[in-house]
C-alpha positions in Angstrom: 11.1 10.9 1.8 8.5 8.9 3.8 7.5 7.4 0.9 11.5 6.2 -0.1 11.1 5.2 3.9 8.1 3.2 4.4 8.9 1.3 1.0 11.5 -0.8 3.5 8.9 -2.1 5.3 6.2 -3.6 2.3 10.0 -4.7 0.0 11.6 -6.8 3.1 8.4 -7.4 5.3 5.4 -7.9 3.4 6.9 -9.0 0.0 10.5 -10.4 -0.3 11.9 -12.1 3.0 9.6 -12.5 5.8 6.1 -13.5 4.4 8.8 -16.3 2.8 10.4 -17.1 6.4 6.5 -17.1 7.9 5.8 -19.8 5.1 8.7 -21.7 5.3 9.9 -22.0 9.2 7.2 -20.2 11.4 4.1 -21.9 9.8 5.9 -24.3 7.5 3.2 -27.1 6.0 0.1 -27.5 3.2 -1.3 -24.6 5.2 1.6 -21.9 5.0 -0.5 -19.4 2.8 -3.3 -19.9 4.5 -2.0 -18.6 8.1 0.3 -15.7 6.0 -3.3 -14.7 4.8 -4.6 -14.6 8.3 -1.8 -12.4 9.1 -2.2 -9.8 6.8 -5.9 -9.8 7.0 -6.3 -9.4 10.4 -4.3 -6.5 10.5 -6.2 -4.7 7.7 -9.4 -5.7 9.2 -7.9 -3.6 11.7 -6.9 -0.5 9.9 -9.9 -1.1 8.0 -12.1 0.0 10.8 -10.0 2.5 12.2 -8.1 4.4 9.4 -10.9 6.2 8.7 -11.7 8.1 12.0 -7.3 8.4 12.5 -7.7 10.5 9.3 -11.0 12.6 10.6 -9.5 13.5 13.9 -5.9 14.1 12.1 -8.1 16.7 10.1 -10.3 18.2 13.1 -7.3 18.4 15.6 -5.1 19.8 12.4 -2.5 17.0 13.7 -1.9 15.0 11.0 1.8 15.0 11.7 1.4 14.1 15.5 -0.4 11.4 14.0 2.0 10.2 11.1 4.9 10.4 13.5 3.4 8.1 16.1 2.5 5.3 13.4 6.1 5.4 12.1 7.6 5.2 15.8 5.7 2.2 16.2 6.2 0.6 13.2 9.8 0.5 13.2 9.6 -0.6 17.2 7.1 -3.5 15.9 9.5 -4.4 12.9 12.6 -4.8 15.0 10.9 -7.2 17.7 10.2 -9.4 14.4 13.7 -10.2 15.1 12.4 -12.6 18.1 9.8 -14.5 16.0 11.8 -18.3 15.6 10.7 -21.0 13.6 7.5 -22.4 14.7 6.9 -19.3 16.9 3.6 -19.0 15.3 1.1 -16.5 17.1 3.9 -14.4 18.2 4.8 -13.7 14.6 1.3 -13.0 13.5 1.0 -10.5 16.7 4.8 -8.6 15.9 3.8 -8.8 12.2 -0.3 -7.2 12.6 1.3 -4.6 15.1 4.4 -3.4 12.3 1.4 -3.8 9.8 -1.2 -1.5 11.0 1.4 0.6 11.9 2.6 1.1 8.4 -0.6 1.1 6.9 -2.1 4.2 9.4 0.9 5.7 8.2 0.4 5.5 4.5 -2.8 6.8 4.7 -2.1 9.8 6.9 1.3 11.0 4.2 -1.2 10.4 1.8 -3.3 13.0 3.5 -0.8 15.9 3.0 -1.0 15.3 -0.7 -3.7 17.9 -1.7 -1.6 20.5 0.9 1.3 20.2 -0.9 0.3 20.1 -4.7 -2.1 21.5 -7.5 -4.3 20.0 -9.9 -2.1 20.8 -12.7 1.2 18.7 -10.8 -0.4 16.4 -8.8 0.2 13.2 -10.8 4.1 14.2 -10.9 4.3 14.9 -7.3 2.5 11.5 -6.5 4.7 9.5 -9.4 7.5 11.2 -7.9 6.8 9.8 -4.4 5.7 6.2 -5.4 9.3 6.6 -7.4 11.3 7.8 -4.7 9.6 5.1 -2.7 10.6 1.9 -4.8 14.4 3.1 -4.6 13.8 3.2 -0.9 12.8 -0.8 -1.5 15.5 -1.2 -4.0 17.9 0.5 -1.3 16.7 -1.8 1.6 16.8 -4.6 -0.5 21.0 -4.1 -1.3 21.4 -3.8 2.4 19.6 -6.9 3.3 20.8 -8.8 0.6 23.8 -10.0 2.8 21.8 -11.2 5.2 19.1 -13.3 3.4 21.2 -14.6 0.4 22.2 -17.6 2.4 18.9 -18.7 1.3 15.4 -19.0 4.0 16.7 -22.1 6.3 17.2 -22.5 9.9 21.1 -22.3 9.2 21.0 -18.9 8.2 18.6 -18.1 11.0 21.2 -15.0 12.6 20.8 -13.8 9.3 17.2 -13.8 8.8 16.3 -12.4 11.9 18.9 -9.4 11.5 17.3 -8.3 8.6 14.3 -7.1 10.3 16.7 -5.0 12.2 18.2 -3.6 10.0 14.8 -2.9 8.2 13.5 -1.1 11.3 16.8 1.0 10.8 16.6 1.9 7.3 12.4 3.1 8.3 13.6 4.9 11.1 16.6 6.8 9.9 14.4 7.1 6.0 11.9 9.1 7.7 13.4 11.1 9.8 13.7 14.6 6.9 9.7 13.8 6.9 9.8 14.2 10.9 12.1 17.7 11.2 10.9 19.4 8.1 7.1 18.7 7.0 4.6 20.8 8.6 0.8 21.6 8.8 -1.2 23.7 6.7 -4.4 23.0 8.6 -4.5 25.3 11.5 -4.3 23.6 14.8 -7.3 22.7 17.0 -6.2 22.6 21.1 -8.1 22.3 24.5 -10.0 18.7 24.1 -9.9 15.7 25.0 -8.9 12.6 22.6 -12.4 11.6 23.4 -13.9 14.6 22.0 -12.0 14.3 19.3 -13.3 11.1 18.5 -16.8 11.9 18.5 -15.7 14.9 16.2 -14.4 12.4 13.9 -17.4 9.7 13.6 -19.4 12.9 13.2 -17.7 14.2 10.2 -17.4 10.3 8.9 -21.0 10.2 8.8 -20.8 13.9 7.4 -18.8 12.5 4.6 -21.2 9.6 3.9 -24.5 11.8 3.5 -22.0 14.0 1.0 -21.0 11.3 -1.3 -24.1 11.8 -3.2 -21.9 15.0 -3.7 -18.8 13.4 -4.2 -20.4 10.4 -6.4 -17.4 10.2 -8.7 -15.0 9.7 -5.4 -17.4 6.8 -4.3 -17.4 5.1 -7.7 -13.7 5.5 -8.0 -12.9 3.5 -4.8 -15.3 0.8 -5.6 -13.3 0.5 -8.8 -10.0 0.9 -6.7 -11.3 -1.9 -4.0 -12.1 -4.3 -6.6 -8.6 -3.7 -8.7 -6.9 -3.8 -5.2 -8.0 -7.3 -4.2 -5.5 -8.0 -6.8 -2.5 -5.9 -6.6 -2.7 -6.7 -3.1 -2.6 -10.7 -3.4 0.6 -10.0 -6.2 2.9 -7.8 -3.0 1.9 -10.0 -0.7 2.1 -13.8 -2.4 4.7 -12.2 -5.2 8.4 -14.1 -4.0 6.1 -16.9 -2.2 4.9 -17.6 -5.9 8.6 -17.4 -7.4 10.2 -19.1 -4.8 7.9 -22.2 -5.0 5.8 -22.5 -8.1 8.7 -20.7 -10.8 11.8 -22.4 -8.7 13.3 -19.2 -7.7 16.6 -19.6 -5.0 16.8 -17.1 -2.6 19.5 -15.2 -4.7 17.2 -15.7 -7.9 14.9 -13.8 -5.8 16.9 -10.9 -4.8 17.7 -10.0 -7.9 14.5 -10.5 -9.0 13.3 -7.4 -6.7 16.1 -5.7 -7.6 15.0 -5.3 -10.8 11.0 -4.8 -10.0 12.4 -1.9 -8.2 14.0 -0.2 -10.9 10.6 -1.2 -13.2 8.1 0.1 -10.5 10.4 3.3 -10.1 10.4 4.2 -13.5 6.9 2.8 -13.7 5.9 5.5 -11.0 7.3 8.1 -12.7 7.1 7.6 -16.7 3.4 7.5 -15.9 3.2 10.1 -13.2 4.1 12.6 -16.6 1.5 10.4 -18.6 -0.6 11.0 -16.1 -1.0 15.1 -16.5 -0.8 14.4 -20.4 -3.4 11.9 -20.7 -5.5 12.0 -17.4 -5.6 9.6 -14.1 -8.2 7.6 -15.6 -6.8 6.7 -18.9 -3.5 5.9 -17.1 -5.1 3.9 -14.8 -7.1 1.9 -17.7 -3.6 1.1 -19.6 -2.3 0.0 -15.9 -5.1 -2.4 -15.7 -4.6 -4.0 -18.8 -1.4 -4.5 -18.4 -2.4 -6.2 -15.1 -4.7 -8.5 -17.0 -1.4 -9.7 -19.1 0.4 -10.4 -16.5 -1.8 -12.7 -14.5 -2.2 -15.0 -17.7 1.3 -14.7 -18.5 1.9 -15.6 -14.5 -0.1 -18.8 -15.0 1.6 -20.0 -18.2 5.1 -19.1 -17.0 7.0 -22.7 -16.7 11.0 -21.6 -16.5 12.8 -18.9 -14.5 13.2 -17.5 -18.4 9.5 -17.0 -18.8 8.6 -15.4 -15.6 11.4 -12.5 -16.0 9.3 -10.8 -18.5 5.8 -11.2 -16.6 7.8 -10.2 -13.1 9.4 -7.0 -15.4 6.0 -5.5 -16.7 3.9 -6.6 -13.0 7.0 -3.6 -11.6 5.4 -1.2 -14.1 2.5 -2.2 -13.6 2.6 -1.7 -9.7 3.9 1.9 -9.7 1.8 3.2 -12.5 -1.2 1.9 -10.7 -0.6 2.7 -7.0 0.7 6.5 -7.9 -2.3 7.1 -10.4 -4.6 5.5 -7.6 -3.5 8.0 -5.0 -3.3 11.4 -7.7 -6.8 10.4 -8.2 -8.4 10.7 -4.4 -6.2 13.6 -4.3 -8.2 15.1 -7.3 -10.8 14.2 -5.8 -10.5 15.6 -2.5 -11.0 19.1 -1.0 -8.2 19.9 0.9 -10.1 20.6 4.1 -11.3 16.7 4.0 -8.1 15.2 2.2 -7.6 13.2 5.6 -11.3 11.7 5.5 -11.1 11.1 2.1 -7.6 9.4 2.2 -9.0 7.6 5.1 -11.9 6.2 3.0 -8.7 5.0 0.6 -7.1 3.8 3.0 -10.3 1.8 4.1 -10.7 0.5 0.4 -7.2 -0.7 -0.1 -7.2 -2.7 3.6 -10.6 -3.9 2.5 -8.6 -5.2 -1.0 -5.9 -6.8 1.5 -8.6 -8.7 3.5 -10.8 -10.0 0.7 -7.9 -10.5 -2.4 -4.9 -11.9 0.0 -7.3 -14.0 1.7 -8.7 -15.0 -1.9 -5.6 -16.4 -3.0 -4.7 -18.0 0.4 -7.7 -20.1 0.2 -8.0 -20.8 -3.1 -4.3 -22.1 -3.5 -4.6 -23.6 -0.1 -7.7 -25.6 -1.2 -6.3 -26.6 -4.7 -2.6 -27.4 -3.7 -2.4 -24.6 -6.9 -0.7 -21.3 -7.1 -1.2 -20.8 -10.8 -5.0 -21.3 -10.3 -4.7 -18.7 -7.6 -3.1 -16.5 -9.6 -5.4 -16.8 -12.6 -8.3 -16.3 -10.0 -6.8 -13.3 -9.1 -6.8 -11.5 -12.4 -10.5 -11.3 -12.7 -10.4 -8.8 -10.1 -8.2 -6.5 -12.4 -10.6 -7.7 -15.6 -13.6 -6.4 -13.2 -12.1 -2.8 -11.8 -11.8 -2.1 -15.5 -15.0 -2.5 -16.3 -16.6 -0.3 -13.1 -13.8 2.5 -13.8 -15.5 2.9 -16.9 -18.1 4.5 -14.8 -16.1 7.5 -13.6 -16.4 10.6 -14.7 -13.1 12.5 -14.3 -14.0 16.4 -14.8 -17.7 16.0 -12.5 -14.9 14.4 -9.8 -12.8 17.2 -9.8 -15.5 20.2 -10.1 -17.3 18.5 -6.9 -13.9 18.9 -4.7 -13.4 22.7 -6.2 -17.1 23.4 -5.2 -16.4 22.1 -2.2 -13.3 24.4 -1.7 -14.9 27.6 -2.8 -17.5 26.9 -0.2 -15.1 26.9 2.5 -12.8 29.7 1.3 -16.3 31.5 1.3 -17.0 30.0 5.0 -13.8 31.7 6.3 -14.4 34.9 4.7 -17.4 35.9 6.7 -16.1 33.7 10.0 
């Protein structure tokens, strides 16, 4: 249900209306995408530093849900206050917008973090397929409600309506969420008696801890280099995707819509069809057919003239986005014991806002500096051509004997404690 939540937030915020409104009336000019780049990489430069000791403290203090609660409070505050970001308002978007952002983002990575809690090896693709799923009919839902408000296309006429959609966004995240808030609980026992301070130390401790493991946990390391590189992608597609149809293809604002209407529906059935050929087939050959679908449609991006043409390419990049992002997670999850899922979902969380930083800002510049879109875009497949060829290197089975290991080792650690 968080999942079907927080899907508001990337669908109307980061994707479909206002990174379109930021480039079109708040920093309207040759040097739109460049500033929407700053945005979102200063915000993930944020989390990128960060996220990692949220989700080691989360673990010591056994308060991940403390933790997730906060980020989503703030988030949906953050999202609402968008509503007083006005044409040519700059810096006061970009400070709204990093705030909602790394707000959203801590909270991905800590519901990401309940994921080995709540699962077995054997399910764990379905239950993550089923989430990412559940999540893009969250952003199709969203989207229906919003659509009255932003069909009157992005200009300062329909300005009431714009700036009520973020409202109403904050809304939907609020009121998505709140079965997440009254019914998930802890399976980590809680820690009490210290200081936040303490806790901190505890958790750059155990961040260094997990460092000097990952000789153990090779597999996990080589994975998220692979999932970095493939990120700076996927990342560039959410957040440039309706800039790119709205100016390069020619899409309208209503073309638009229904144009993430329909990657809804193909990223939810994306999610789940290969969530179940996940467990058949394994995470890693999943995530190698994702990739190449990737590769086809950046090329077919760049050749795509007409609205006609770019229907096809937008239809597979929805399957493509929720067979990769649920396969990415299922494999961390593998990956992780369940005593450090927070750490290690920390360290994906810091990969992924690492792949927001370097591939967003990639494509900013690069289409910034050649007045080109379609040679950003092109640019940007190379980074799913080059995660292919280091997820080669992974080795499935030695990833998931390392995290049992690691679990035996602690069930053996409580017996005699």
């Amino acid at each position: 249900m968080f999942d079907f939540a927080n899907s508001s937030y990337t669908t109307i915020i980061v994707t479909v209306a206002f990174s379109i409104y930021f480039t079109k009336l708040v920093a309207p000019g040759a040097n739109a995408d460049w500033w929407w780049s700053v945005a979102v990489a200063i915000s993930n430069l944020i989390v990128l530093v960060l996220a990692p000791i949220v989700g080691a403290i989360a673990d010591g203090s056994g308060r991940k849900k403390p933790f997730l609660v906060a980020t989503w409070l703030l988030c949906c505050l953050g999202t609402a206050a968008l509503y007083f970001v006005t044409p040519g308002a700059l810096f006061l978007g970009i400070i709204l917008f990093v705030i909602s952002n790394c707000a959203y983002s801590f909270g991905e990575t800590l519901v990401g973090g309940f994921l080995p809690e709540i699962s077995t090896p054997e399910n764990i693709g379905r239950i993550s397929g089923f989430g990412w799923g559940l999540g893009y009919l969250g952003g199709l839902a969203s989207l229906i409600l919003v659509k009255p408000l932003i069909a009157g296309g992005f200009t300062e006429a329909n300005l009431p309506g714009l700036r009520m959609a973020w409202i109403v966004t904050a809304l939907f995240f609020f009121l998505g969420a709140l079965p997440t808030v009254f019914f998930l609980r802890e399976r980590i026992e809680r820690r009490s008696g210290r200081s936040v301070r303490a806790y901190a130390a505890e958790g750059f401790e155990r961040i260094a801890a997990t460092w000097r493991s990952m000789k153990q946990f090779s597999e996990l390391a080589w994975f998220l280099v692979a999932f970095f590189i493939y990120s700076c992608g996927l990342m560039s597609v959410i957040s440039f995707a309706a800039i790119y149809a709205e100016r390069t293809i020619g899409f309208t604002s209503s073309d638009i819509i229904m144009l993430f209407i329909v990657l809804q529906v193909a990223a939810t059935t994306g999610a789940v069809v290969f969530g179940w050929i996940q467990d058949k087939l394994g995470a890693k050959r999943c995530l190698e057919i994702s990739l190449v679908l990737w590769l086809a449609v950046s090329v077919g991006a760049y050749f795509a003239t007409t609205k006609l043409q770019f229907w096809p390419v937008a239809i597979a990049s929805g399957l493509g986005i929720g067979s990769l992002q649920s396969a990415s997670r299922a494999m961390v999850g593998l990956f992780s014991p369940v005593a450090k899922s927070g750490e290690f979902f920390g360290f994906w969380g810091l990969a992924m806002r690492a792949a927001y930083v370097v591939g967003v800002f990639t494509f900013g510049s690069v289409s910034s500096a050649t007045g080109s879109q379609r040679i950003a875009i092109l640019v940007n497949g190379a980074f799913f051509l080059v995660g292919l060829v280091v997820l080669g290197r992974v080795n499935v089975e030695r990833g998931r004997e390392a995290a049992e290991a690691w679990n035996r080792q602690e069930g053996r650690a409580a017996e005699l404690t």
